[in-house]
MDAnalysis code that builds the backbone (N, CA, C; Angstrom):
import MDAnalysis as mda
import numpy as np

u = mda.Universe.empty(540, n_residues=180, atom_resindex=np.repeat(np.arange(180), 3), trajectory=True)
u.add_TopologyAttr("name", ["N", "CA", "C"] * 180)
u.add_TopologyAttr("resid", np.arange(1, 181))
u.add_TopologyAttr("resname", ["UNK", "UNK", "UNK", "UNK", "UNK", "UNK", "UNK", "UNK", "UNK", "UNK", "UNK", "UNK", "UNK", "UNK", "UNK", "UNK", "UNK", "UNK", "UNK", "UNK", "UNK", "UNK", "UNK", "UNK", "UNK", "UNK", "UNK", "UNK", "UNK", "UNK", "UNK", "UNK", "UNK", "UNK", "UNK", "UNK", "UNK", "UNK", "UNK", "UNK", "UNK", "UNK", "UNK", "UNK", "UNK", "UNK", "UNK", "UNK", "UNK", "UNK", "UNK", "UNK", "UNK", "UNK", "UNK", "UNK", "UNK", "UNK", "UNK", "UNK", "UNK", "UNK", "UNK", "UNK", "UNK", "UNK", "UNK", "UNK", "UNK", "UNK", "UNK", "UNK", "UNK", "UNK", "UNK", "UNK", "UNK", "UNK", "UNK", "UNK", "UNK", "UNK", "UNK", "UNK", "UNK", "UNK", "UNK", "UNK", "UNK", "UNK", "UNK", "UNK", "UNK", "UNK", "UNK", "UNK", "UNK", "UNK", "UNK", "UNK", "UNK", "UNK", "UNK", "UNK", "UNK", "UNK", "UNK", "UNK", "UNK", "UNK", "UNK", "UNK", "UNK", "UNK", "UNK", "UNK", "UNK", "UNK", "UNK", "UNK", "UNK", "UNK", "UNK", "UNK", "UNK", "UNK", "UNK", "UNK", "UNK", "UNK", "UNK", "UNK", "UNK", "UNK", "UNK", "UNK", "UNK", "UNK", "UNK", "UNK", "UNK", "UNK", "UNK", "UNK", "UNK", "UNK", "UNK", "UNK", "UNK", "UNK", "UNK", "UNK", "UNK", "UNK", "UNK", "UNK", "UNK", "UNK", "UNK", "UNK", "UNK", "UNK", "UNK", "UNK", "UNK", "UNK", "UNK", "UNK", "UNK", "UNK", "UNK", "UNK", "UNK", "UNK", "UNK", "UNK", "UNK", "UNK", "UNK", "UNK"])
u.atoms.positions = np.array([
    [143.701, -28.668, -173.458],
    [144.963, -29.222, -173.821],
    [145.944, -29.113, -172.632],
    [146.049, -27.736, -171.586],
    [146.856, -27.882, -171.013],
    [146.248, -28.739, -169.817],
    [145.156, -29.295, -169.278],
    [144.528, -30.080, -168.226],
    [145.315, -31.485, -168.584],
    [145.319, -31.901, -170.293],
    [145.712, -33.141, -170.542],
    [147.292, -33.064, -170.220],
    [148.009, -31.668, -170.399],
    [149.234, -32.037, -170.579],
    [149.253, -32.517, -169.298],
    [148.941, -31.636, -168.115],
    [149.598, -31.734, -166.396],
    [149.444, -32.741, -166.172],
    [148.314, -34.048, -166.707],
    [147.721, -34.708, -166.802],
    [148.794, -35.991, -167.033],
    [149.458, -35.969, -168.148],
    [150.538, -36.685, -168.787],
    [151.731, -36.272, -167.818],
    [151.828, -35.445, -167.358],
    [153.312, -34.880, -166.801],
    [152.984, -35.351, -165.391],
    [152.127, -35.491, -165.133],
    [151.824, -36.146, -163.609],
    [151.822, -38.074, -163.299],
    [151.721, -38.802, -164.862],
    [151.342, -39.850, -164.576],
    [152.837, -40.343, -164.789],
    [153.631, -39.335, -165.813],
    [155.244, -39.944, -165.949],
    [155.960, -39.832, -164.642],
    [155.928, -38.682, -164.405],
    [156.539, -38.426, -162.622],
    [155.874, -40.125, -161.828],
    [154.909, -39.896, -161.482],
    [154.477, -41.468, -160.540],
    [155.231, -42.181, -161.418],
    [154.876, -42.804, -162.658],
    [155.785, -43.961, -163.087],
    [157.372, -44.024, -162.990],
    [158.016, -43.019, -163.255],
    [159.692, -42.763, -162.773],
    [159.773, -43.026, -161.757],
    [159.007, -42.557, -160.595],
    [159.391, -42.500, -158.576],
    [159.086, -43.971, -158.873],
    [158.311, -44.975, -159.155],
    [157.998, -46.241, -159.002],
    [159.598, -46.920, -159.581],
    [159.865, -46.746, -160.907],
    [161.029, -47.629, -161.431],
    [161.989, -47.185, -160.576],
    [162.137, -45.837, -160.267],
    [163.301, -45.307, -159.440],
    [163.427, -46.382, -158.050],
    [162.170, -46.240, -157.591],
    [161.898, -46.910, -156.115],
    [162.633, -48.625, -156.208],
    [161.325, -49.561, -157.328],
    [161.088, -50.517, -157.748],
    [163.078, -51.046, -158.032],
    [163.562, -50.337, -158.422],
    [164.876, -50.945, -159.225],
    [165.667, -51.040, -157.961],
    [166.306, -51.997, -157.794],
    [167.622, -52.500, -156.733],
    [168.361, -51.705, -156.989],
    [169.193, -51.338, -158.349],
    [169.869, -50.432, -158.271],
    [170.130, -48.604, -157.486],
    [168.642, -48.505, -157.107],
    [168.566, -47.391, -156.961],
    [167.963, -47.059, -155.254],
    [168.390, -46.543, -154.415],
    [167.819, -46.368, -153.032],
    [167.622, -45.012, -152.751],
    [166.088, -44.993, -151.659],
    [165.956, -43.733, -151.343],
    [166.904, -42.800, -151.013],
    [167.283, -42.067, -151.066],
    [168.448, -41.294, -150.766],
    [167.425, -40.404, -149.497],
    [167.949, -40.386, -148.318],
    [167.201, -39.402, -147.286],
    [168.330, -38.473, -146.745],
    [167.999, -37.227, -146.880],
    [168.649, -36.306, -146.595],
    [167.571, -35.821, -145.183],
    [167.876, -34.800, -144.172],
    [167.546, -34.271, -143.258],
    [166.245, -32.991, -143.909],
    [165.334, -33.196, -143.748],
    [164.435, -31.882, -144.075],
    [163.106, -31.562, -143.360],
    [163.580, -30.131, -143.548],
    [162.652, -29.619, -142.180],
    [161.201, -29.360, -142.695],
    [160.205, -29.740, -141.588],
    [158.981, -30.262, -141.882],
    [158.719, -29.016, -142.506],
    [158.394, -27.810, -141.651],
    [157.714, -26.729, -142.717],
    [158.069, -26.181, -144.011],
    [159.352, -26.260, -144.161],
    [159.920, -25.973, -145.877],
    [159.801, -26.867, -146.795],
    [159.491, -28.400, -146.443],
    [158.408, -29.114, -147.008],
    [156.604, -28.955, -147.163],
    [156.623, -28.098, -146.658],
    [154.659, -28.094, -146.681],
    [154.636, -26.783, -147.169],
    [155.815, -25.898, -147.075],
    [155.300, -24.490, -147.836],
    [155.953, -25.084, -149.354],
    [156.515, -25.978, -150.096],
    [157.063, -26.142, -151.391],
    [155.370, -26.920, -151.466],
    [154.713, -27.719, -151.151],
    [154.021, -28.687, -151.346],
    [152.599, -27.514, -151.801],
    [152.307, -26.669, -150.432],
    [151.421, -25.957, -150.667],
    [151.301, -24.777, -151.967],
    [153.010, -24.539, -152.146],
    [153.105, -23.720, -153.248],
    [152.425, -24.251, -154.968],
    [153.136, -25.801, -155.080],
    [152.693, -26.223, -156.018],
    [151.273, -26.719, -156.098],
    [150.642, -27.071, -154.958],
    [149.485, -27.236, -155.182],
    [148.278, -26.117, -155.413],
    [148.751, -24.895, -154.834],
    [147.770, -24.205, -154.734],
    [148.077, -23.023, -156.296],
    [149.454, -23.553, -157.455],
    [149.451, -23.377, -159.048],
    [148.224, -24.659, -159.641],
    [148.106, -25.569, -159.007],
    [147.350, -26.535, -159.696],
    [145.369, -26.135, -159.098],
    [145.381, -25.904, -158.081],
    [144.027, -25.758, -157.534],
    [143.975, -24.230, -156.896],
    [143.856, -23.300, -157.576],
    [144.333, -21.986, -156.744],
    [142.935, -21.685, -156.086],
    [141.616, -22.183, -156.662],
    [140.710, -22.003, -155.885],
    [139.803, -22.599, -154.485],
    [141.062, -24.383, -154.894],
    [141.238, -25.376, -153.650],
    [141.363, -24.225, -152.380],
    [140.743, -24.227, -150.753],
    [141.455, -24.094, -149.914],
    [142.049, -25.062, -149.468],
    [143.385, -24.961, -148.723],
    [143.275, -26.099, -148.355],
    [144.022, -25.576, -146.345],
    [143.680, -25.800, -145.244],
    [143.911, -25.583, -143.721],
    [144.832, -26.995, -143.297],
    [146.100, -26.238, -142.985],
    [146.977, -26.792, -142.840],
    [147.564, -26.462, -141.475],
    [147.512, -27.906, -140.624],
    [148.148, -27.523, -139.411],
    [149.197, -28.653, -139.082],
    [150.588, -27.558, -138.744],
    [151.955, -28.258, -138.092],
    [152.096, -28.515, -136.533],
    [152.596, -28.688, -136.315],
    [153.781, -28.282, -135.089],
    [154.223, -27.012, -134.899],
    [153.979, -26.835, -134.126],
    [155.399, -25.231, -134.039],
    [156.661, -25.008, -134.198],
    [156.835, -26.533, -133.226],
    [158.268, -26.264, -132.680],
    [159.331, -27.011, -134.543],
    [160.062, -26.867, -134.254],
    [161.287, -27.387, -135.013],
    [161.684, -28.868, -135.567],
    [160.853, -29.032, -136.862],
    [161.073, -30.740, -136.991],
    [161.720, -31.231, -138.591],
    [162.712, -32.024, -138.365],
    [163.320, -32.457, -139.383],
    [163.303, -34.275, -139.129],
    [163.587, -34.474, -140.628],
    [162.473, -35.757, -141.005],
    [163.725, -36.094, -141.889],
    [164.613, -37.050, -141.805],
    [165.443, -37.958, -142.961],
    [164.455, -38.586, -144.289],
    [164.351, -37.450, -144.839],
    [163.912, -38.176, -146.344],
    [164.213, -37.740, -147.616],
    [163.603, -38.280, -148.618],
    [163.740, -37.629, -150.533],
    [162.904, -36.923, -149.910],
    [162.555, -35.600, -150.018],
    [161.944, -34.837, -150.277],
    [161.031, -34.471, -151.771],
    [161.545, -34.260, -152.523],
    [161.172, -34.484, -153.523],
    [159.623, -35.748, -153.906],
    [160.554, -37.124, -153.409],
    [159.252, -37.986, -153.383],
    [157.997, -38.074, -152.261],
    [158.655, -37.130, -150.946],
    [157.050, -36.547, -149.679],
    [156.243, -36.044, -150.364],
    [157.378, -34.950, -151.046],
    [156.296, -33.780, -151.964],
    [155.375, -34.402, -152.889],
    [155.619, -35.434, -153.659],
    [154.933, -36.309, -154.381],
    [153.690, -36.448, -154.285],
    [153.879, -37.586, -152.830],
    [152.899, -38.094, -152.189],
    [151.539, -36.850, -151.466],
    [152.251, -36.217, -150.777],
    [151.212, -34.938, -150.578],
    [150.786, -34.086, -151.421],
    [150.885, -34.047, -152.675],
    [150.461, -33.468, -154.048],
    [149.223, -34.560, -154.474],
    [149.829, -35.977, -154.676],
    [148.924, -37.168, -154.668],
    [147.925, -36.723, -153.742],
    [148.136, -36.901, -152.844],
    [146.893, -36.951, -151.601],
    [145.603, -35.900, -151.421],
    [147.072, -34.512, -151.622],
    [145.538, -33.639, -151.705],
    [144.560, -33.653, -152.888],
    [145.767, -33.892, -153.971],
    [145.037, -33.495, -155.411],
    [143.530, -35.027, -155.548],
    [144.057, -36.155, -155.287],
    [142.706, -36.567, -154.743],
    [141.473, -36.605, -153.954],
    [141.920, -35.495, -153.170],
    [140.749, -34.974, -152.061],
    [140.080, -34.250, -152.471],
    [140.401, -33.245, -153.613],
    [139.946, -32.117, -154.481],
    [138.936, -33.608, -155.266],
    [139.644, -33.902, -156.080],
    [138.873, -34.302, -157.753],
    [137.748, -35.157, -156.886],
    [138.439, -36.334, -155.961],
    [137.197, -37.794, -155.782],
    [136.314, -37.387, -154.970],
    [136.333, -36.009, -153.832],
    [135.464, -35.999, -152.542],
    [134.176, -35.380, -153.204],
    [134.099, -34.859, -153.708],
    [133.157, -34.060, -154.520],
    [132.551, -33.277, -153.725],
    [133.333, -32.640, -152.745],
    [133.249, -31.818, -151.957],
    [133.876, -30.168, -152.266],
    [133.538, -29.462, -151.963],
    [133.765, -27.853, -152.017],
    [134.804, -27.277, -150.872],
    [134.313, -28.237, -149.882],
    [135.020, -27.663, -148.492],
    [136.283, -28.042, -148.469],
    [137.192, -27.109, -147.692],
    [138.796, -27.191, -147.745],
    [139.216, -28.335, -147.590],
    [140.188, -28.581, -147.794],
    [140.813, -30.258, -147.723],
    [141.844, -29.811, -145.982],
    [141.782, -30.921, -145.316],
    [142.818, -30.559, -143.876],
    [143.851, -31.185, -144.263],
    [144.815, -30.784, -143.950],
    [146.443, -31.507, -143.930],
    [146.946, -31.021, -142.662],
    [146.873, -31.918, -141.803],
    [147.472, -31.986, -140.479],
    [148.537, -33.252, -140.701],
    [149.788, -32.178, -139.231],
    [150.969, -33.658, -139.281],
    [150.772, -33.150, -137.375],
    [151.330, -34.231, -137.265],
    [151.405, -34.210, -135.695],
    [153.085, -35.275, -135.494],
    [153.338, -34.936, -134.076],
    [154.831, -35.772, -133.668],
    [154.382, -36.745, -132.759],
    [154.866, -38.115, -133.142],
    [154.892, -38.658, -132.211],
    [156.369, -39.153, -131.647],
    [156.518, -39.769, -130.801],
    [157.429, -40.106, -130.029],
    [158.766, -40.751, -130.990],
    [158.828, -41.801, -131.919],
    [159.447, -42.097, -133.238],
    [159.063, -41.617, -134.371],
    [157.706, -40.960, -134.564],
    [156.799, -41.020, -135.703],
    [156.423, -39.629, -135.925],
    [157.023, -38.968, -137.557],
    [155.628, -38.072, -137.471],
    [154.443, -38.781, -138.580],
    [153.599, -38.061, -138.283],
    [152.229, -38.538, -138.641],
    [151.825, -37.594, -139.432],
    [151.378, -37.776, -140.658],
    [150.994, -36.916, -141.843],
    [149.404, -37.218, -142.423],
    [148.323, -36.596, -142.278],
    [146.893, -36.852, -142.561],
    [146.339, -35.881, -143.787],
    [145.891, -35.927, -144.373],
    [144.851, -35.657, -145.397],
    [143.631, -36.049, -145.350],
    [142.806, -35.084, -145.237],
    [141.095, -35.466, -144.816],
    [140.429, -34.921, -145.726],
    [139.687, -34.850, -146.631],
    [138.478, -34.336, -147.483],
    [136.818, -34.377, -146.412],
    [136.042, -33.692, -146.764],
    [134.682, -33.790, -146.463],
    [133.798, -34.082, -147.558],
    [134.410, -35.042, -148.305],
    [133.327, -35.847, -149.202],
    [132.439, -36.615, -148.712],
    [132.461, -37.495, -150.135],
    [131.648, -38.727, -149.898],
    [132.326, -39.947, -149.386],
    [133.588, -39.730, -149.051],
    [134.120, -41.112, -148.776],
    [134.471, -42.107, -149.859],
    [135.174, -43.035, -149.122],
    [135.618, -44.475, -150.263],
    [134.679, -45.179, -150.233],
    [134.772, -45.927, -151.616],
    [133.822, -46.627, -151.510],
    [134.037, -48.367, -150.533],
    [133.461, -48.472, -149.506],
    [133.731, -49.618, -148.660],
    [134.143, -50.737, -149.377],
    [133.702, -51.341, -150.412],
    [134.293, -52.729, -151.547],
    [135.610, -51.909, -151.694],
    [135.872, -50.540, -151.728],
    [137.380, -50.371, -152.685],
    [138.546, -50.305, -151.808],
    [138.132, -49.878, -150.295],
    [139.026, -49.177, -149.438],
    [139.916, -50.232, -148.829],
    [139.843, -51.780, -149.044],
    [140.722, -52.563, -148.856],
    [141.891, -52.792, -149.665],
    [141.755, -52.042, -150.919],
    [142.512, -52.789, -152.075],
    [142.976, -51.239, -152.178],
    [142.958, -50.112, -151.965],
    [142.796, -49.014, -152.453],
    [144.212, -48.279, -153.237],
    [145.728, -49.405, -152.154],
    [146.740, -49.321, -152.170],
    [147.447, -50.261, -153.495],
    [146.224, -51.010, -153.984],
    [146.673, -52.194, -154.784],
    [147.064, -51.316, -156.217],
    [146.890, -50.353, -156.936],
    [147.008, -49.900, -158.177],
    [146.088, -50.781, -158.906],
    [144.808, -51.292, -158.891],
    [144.556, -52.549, -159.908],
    [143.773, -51.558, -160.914],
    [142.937, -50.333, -160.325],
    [142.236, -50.392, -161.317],
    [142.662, -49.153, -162.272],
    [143.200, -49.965, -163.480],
    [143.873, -49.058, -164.785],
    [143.204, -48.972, -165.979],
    [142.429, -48.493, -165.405],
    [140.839, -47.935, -166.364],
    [140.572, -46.288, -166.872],
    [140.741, -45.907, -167.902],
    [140.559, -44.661, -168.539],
    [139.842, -43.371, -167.530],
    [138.557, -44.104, -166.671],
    [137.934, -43.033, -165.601],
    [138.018, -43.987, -164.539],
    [137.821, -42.804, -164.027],
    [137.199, -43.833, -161.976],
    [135.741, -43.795, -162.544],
    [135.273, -44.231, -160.685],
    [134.120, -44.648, -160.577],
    [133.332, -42.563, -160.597],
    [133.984, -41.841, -160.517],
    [133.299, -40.874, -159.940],
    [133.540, -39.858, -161.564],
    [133.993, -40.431, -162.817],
    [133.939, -39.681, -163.905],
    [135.586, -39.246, -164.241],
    [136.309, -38.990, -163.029],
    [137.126, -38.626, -163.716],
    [138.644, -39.477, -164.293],
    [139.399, -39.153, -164.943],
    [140.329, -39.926, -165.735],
    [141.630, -40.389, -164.962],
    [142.189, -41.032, -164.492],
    [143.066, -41.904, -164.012],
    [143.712, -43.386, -164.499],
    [145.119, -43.446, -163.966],
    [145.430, -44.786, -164.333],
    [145.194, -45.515, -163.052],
    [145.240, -45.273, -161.566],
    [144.804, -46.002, -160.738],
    [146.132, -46.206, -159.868],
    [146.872, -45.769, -160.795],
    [148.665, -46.217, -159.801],
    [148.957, -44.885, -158.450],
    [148.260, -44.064, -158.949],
    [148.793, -42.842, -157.803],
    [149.123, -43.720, -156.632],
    [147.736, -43.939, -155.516],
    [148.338, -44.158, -154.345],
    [149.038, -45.387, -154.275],
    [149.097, -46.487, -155.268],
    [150.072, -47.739, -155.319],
    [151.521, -47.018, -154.746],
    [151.758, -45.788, -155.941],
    [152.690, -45.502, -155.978],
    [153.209, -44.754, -155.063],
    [152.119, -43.822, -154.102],
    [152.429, -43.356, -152.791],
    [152.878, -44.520, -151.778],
    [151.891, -45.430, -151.556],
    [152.413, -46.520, -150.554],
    [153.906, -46.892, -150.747],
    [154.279, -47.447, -152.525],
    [155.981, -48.014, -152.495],
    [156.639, -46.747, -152.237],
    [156.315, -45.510, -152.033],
    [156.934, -44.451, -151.474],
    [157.525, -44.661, -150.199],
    [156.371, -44.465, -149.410],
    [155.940, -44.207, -148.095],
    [156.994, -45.345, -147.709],
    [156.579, -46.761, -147.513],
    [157.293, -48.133, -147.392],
    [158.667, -47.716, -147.966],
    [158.998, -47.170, -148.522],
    [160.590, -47.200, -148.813],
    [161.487, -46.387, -148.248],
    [160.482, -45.354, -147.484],
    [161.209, -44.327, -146.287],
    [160.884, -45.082, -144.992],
    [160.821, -46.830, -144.983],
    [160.318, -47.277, -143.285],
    [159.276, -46.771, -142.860],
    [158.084, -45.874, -143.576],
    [157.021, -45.430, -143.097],
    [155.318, -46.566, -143.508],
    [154.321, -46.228, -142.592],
    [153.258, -46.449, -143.093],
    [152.357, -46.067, -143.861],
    [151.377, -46.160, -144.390],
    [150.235, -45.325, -145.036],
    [148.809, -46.520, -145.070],
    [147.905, -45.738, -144.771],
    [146.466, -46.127, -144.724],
    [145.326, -44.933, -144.576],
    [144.164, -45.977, -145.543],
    [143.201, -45.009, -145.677],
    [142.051, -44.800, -144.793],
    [140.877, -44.380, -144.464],
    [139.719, -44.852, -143.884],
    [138.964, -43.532, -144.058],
    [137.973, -44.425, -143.652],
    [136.564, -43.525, -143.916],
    [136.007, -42.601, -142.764],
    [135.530, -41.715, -142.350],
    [135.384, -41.026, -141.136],
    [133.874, -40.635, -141.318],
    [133.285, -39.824, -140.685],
    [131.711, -39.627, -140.502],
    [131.683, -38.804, -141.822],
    [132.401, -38.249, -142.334],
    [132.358, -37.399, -143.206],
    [133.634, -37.359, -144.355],
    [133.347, -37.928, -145.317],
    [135.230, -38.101, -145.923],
    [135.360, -38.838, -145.943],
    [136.812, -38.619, -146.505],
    [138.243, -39.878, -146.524],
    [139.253, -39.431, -146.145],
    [140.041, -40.016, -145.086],
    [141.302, -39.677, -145.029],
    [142.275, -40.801, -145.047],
    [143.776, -39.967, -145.397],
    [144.919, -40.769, -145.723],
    [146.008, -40.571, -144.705],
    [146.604, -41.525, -144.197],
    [147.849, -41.201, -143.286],
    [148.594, -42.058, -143.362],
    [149.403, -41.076, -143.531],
    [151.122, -41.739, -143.205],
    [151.884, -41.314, -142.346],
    [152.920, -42.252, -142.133],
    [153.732, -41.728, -141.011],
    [155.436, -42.064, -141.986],
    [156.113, -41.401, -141.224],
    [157.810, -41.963, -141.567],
    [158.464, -41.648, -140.339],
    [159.244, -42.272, -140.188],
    [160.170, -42.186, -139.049],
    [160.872, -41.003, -138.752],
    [161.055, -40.470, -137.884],
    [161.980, -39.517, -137.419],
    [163.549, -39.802, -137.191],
    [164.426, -39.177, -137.245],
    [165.840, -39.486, -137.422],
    [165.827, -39.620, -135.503],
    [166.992, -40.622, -135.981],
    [167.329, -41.760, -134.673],
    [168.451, -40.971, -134.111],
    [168.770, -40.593, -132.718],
    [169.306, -39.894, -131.836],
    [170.313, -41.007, -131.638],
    [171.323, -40.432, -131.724],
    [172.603, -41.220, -131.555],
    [172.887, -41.619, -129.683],
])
């Protein structure tokens, strides 16, 4: 019962950030927030949901702040890992690396699964498939990463998936605040 509740309490959250996003009335609000007090809130809640998940997480050192909702990053990197856990059907730690680039930071999620499936990994961003299970058994509506991408895109950032020798990984980027 409580798997179904988190279950329900996870699919209303995505659907709110979407109408929130989706509605004209309403704009990202980006406040200044610093990369690591975002990844220790992210890691906190994830590791109440998967405490036996590892998951190896590597930053930056130095000092980085990022104009965004916070709230909706945290989202998306909850999304990301918590799919690396359920679809990879893998055991081994999930990586969450961010790196800086020059305008960009860059945010990755890697599993050592089985990978996407090649027919799906074009559409993967589309939300289409709103089917009771996935392909791999477990229960979903299919909107998560739809709903990460109108995230991502609404902070001026990118997101894409791909397949690697081993896995799946996800990256996004968002812009870094613009130097006057």
């Amino acid at each position: 019962m409580r798997e179904d509740a988190q279950w329900l309490i996870r699919m209303v959250e995505n659907l709110l950030s979407v109408t929130r996003i989706d509605s004209r009335k309403v704009e990202v609000i980006k406040t200044p927030t610093v990369l690591e007090e975002l990844i220790d809130t992210v890691m906190v809640r994830f590791q109440k949901m998967y405490p036996e998940q590892r998951v190896q997480v590597e930053i930056p050192e130095e000092f980085i702040s990022i104009p965004m909702d916070p709230v909706l990053i945290e989202q998306v990197l909850i999304n990301l890992l918590e799919n690396a856990v359920i679809h990879s059907g893998s055991t081994e730690p999930v990586d969450l690396a961010i790196r800086e680039e020059e305008e960009l930071v860059v945010f990755s999620v890697r599993d050592h699964g089985k990978g996407i499936d090649s027919s799906a990994l074009p559409h993967i961003f589309e939300g289409q498939q709103l089917s009771a299970e996935t392909s791999d058994g477990h229960r979903g509506m299919g909107i998560g990463l739809s709903i990460c991408r109108t995230i991502i895109q609404a902070h001026g950032g990118t997101i894409r998936a791909e397949n690697r020798e081993k896995g799946a990984e996800f990256i996004f980027t968002l812009p870094k605040e613009k130097e006057n």
